[in-house]
C-alpha positions in Angstrom: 0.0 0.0 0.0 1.5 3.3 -0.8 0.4 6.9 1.0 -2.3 7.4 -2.3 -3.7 4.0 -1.0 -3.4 4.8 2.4 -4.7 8.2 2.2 -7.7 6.8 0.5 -8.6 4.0 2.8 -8.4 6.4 5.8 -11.0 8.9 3.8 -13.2 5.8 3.5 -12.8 4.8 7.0 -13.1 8.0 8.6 -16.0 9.5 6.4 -14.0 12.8 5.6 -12.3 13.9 2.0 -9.4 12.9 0.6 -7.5 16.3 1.2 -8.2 16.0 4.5 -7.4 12.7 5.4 -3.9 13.7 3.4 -3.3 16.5 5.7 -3.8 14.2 9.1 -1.6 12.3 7.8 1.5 15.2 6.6 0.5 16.3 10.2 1.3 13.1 11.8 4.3 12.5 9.8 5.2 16.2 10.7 4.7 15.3 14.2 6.2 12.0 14.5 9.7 13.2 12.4 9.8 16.5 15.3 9.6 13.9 18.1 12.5 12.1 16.6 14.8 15.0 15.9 14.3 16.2 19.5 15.2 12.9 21.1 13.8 13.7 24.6 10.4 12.1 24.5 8.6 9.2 22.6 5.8 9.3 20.5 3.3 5.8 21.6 0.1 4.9 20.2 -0.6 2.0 22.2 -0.8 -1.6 20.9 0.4 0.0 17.1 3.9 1.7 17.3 6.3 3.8 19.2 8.7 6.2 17.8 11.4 7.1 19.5 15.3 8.6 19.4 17.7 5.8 19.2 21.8 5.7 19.6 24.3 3.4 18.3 27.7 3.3 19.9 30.8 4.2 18.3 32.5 1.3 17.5 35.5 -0.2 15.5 34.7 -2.3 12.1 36.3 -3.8 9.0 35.4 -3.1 5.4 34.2 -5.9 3.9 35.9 -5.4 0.7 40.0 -5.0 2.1 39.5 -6.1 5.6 41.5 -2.8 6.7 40.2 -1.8 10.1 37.9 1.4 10.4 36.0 3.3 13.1 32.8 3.9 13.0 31.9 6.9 15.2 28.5 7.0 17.4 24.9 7.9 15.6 21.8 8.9 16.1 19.3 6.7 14.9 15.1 6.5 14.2 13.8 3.6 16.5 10.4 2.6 15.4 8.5 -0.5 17.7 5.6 -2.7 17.0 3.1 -2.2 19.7 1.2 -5.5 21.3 -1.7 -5.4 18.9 -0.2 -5.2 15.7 2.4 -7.7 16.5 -0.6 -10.0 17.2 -2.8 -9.1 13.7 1.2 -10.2 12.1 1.0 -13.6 14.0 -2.6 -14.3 12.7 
């Protein structure tokens, strides 16, 4: 399903227009990629998903390709979830 799709099946569901469900959802998105960025606080919607900051350590690595030795310095990364419920419409 792509966001046309998705936009369209929310319209349906919801009983509004298409423009509108498409701007719920820019303002989620909005909202979801500022709660990220900021890193202090996680955005839950129980039993669907979390978002939240993440952080991987700096570490040291190999390239694949020569095998010479490399560091690979400390990130911040998007951490994204499953909640209880969608985990369970997954298994079935």
């Amino acid at each position: 399903m792509n966001r046309k799709d998705l936009v369209s099946s929310i319209a349906d569901k919801a009983g509004v227009s298409q423009t509108d469900a498409d701007k719920v959802l820019a303002a989620f998105q909005d909202i979801a990629f500022d709660v990220v960025a900021k890193g202090d606080e996680k955005l839950t919607l129980p039993g669907f998903l979390t978002f939240e900051q993440g952080a991987r350590a700096a570490r040291d690595g190999r390239n694949p390709a020569t095998g010479e030795a490399l560091h690979i310095p400390a990130a911040k990364t998007a951490k994204v979830t499953a909640g209880s419920k969608l985990k369970a419409a997954a298994a079935g």
